[in-house]
C-alpha positions in Angstrom: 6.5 -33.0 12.9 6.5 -28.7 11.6 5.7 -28.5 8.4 7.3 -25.8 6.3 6.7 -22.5 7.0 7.8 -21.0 4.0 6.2 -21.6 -0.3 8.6 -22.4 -2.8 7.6 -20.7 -6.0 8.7 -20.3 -9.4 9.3 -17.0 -11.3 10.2 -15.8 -14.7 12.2 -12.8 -14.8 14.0 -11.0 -17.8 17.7 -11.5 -17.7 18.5 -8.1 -17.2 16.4 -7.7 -13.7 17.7 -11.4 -12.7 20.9 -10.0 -13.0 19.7 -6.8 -11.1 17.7 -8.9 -8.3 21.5 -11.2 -7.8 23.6 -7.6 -7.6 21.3 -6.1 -5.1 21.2 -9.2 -3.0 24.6 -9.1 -3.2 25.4 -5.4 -2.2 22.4 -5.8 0.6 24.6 -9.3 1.5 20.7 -10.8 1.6 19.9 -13.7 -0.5 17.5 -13.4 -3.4 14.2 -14.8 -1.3 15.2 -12.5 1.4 15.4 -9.3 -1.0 12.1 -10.0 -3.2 10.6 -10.3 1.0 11.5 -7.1 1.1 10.6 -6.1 -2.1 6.9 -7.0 -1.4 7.0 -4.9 1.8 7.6 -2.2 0.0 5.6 -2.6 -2.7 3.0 -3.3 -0.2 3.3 -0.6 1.7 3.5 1.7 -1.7 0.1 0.6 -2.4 -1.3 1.1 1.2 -0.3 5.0 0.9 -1.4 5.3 -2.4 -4.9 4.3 -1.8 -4.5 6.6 1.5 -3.9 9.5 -0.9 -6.6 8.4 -2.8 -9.1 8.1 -0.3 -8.3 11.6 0.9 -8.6 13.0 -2.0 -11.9 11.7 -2.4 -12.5 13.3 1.1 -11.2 16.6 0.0 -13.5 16.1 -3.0 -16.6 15.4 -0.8 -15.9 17.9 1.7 -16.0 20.8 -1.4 -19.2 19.4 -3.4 -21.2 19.6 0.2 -19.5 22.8 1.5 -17.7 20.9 4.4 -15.2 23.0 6.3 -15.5 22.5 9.4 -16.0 19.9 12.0 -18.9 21.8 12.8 -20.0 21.6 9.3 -20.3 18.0 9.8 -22.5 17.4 12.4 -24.7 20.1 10.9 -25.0 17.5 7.9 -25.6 14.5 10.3 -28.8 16.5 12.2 -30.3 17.6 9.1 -30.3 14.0 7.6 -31.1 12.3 10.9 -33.8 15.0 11.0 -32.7 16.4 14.7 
């Protein structure tokens, strides 16, 4: 016998977005579980490019304080601390 393949949870929403959550769902012609699916996807996906812009700016931010320019610049960095 399958077992389910899907979690039934529980939320609390204010009215206003319930309301906002069943109109979208609605215009989309999704139901609600489908559109919060979605929702997540996207949120996901927000997060995953934020921390992408965050990690590159930490590049850019490494690559100043050690003078880093080029590629070449690099593996000048790794010989002198591997000592080559």
């Amino acid at each position: 016998m399958l077992g389910r393949t899907t979690k039934v949870m529980t939320i609390s929403l204010p009215p206003e977005t319930a309301e906002t959550v069943a109109r979208l769902a609605s215009e989309e012609k999704v139901n609600k579980s489908q559109l919060i699916r979605e929702a997540v996807d996207v949120y996901k996906q927000m997060k995953a490019e934020r921390e992408w812009q965050e990690l590159r700016a930490l590049g850019r931010a490494t690559a100043k304080k050690y003078g880093i320019k080029t590629d070449k610049d690099i593996e000048r960095i790794i010989h002198e601390v591997r000592g080559v």
